[in-house]
N, C-alpha and C positions, 0 to 999 in steps of 0.2 A: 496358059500364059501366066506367070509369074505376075503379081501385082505390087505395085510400088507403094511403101510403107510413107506416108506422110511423117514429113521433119516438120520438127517445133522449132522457131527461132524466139528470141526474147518476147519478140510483141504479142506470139502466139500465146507464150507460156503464161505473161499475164494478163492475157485475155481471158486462159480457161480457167486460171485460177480463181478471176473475180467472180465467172461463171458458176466455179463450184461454191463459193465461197453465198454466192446469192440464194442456190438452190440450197446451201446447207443449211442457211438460217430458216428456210421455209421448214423444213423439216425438227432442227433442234435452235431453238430462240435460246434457251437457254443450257447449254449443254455445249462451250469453248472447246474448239480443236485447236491443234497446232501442226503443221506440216514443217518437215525439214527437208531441204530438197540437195541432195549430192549428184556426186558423179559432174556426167556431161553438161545435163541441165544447168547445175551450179556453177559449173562454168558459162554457158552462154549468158546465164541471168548475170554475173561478174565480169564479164572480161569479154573485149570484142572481137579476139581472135577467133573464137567459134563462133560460125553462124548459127548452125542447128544442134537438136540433138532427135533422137528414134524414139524419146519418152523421156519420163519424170521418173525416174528413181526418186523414192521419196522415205520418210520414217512418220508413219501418220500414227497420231495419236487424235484419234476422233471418234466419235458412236460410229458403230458396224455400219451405220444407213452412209457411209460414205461410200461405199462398193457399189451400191447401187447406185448412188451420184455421177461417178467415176464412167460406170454403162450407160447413162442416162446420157452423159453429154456425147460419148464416143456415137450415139445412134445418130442423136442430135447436127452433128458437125460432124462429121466421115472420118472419124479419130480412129485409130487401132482399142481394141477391146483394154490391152494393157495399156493404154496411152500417160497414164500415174498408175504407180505400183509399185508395193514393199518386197518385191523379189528379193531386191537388195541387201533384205537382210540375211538372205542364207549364203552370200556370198564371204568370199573371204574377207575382201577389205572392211566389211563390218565394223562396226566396234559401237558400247553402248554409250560410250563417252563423246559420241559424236554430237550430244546433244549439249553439252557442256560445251564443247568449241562452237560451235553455229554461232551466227549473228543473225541477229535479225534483218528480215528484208522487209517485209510490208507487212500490214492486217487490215480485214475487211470486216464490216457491220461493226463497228463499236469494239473490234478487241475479240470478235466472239471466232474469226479465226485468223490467226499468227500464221505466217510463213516465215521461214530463217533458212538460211542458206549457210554453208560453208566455205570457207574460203581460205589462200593462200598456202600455208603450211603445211594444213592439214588435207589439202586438196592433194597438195603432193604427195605427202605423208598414203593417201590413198589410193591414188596412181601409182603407186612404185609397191605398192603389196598387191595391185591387181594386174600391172604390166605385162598385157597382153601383147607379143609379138604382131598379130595381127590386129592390132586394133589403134587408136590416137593417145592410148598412156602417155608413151614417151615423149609424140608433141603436144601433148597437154599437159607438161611437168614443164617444158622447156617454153612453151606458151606462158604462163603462169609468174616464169623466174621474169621471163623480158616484159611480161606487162606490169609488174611490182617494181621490175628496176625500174623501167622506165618514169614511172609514180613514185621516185625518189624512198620504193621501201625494198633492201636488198635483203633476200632472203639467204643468208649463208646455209653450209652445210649444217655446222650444229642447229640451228634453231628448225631443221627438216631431223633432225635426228628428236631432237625433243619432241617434236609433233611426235612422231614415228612411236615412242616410248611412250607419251600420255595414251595414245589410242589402243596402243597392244600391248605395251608393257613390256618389249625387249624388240628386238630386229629378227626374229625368228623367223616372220612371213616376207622378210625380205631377201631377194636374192643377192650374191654377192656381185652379180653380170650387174644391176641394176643400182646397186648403192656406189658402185665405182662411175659409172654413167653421169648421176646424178654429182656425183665428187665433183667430176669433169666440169657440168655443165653451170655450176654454182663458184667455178671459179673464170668462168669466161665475161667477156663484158658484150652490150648492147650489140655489135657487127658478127661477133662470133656465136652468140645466142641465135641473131637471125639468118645466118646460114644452116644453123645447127636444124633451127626448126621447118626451115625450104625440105633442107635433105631429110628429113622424119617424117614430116606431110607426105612428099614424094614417095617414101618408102613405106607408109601404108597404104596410097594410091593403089602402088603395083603388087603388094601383096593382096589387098581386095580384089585387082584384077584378076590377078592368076588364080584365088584360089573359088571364084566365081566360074571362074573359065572350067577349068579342072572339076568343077563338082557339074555346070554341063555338059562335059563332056562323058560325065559316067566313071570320071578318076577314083572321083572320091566320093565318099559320102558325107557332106558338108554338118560337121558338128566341133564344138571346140577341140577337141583332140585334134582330129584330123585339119584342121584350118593352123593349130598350132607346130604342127609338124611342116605343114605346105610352107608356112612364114620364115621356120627356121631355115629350111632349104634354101629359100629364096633369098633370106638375109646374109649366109653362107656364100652363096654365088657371088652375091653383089659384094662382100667384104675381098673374093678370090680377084675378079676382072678391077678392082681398085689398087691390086697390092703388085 
């Protein structure tokens, strides 16, 4: 039997942070980290469109003895082994300049560990180079524009294209399906935004469906290729019974 991965929401994430943050000083009193935390997480800690996230993508700059902190608490509290983790970096949406746009969010013991987060632009800017078919990219680009409009800060197209360029340095890792999307959705206002994100929510719903279904049923064998193919199919149909 399958077992169900624990979601982090905001109160969780700065629960374990202060957690790690207390266990850290025991270990190095003197010896500052700084955690930078992206992706989903950075959204939940920003923005109250997401509730949860599956973990902390993060960019840790701290002594090695933090991995053992990281297992220390997941024993602790019934966390997943990855529950923080730099996977992230070998991803695409990478970049080392991510450290230069962060903002800070909190620090704990005196300064001795910083957390900063990401946000707005460059959130997008990184959603739209990882824009997973199957996954909340796209309502989390469209999430992001209506909780800044609504916060009286409109993110147009160019100031996503500058992000887009400070962090890679050309539009290379972006798609052209994906930079027209985002065109679209940066020219729509507050009602059009929240249809736009109903029908994205929706449509990762049901590709998680199917492609959970499909994998037990012995269709597939659940890994990103194949989850990325199931999505297109699925996105395919649903664009055919529309038109």
């Amino acid at each position: 039997m399958m077992s169900v991965k624990k979601t982090l929401g905001k109160e969780e994430i700065d629960k374990y942070l202060k957690i790690f943050a207390n266990k850290y000083r025991k270990y190095n009193k003197n010896s500052p980290a700084e955690i930078i935390i992206v992706g989903g997480s950075s959204i939940v800690m920003n923005y109250g469109f997401r509730e949860s996230t599956a973990d902390i993508d993060a960019i840790i700059d701290a002594n090695s003895v933090y991995k053992d902190i990281v297992l220390e608490i997941s024993e602790e509290y019934g966390l997943e082994k990855d529950w923080m983790n730099t996977d992230f970096k070998f991803f695409n949406s990478y970049s080392p300049k991510l450290k230069e746009v962060s903002k800070y969010y909190n620090s704990y013991n005196n300064g001795l560990l910083t957390i900063r987060t990401v946000e707005a632009e460059y959130l997008i800017a990184m959603k739209m180079v990882s824009a997973r078919t199957f996954g909340n990219d796209i309502a989390d680009i469209i999430g992001i524009l209506l909780s800044e409009n609504r916060s009286g800060n409109i993110i147009d197209e160019n100031k996503i294209l500058c992000a887009i360029n400070k962090l890679y340095g050309d539009m290379h890792r972006v798609s052209d399906y994906i930079k027209n999307k985002v065109s679209a959705f940066c020219k729509m206002d507050v009602t059009e935004l929240e249809k736009c994100y109903a029908d994205e929510t929706q449509n990762a719903k049901d590709i998680k469906k199917e492609i959970i279904e499909a994998n037990n049923e012995g269709e597939i064998s659940l890994n990103r290729t194949t989850a990325k193919e199931v999505a297109m199919k699925i996105l395919s149909n649903k664009t055919k019974n529309e038109h």
